[in-house]
C-alpha positions as CSV (number, residue, x, y, z in Angstrom):
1,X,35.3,7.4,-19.8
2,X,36.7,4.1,-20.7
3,X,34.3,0.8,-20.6
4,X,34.7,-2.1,-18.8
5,X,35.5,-4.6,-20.4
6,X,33.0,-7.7,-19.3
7,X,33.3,-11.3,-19.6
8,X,31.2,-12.6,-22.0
9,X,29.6,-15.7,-19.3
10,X,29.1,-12.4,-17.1
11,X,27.1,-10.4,-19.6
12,X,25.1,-14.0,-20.6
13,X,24.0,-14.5,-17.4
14,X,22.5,-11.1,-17.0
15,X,21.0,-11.1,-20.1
16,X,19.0,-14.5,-18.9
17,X,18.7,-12.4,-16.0
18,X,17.0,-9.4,-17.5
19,X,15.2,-12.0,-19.9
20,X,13.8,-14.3,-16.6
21,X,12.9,-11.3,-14.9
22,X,10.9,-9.9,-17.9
23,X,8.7,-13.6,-18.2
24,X,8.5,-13.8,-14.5
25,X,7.0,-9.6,-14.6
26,X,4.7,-10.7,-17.5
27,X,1.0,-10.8,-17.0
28,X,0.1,-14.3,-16.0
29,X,3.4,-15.9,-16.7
30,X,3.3,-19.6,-17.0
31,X,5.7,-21.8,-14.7
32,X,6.4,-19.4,-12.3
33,X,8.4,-21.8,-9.9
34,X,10.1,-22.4,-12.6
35,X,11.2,-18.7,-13.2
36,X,11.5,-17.9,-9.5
37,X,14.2,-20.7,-9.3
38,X,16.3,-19.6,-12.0
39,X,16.2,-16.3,-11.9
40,X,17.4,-17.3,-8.4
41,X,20.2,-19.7,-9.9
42,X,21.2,-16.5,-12.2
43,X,21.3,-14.0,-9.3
44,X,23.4,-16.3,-7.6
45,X,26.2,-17.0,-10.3
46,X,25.9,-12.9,-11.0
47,X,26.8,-11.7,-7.2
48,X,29.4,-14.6,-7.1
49,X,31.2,-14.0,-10.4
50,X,35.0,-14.1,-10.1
51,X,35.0,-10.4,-11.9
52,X,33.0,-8.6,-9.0
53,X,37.2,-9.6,-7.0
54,X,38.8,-8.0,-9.5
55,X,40.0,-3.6,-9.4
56,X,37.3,-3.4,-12.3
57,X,34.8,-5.3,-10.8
58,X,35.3,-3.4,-7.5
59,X,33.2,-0.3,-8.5
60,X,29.2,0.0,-8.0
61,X,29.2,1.7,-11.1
62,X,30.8,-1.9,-12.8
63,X,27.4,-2.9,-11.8
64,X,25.4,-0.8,-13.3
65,X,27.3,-0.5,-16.7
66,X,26.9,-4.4,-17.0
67,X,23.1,-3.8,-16.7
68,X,23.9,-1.4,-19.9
69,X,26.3,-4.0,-21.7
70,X,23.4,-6.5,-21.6
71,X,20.5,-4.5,-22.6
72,X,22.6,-3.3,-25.8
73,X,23.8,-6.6,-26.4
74,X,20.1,-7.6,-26.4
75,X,18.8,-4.5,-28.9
76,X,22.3,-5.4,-31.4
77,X,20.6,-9.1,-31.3
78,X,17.2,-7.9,-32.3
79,X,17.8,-5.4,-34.9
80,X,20.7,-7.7,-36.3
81,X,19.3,-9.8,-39.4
């Protein structure tokens, strides 16, 4: 199966997605407006991304692969030296 190929402001902003979500899910995380509202600001400019209009962008499973791009984009960065 081929990948999709993302774009790379696309796979940012779920990665400060996934990293928002993580501080907001954190036991007594600090600045929690804070969070709420970007993690609000993020979920907006994912759903409203110009790629979700496009053929690849079309299928649910685009979605969930971009979930996948992120989180190894996010393991390369922390095993990288």
């Amino acid at each position: 199966m081929a990948r999709t190929v993302f774009p790379d402001d696309l796979v940012q902003a779920q990665k400060d997605w996934d990293r928002t979500y993580a501080a907001l899910a954190a036991p007594r995380p600090r600045s929690t407006t804070v969070l709420r509202r970007r993690l609000l600001r993020l979920s907006a400019r994912l759903v409203c991304h110009p790629f979700w209009s496009t053929a690849a962008g079309r299928s649910p499973a685009a979605r969930v692969e971009l979930h996948q791009v992120a989180r190894d984009h996010d393991h390369e960065e922390e095993t990288s030296p």
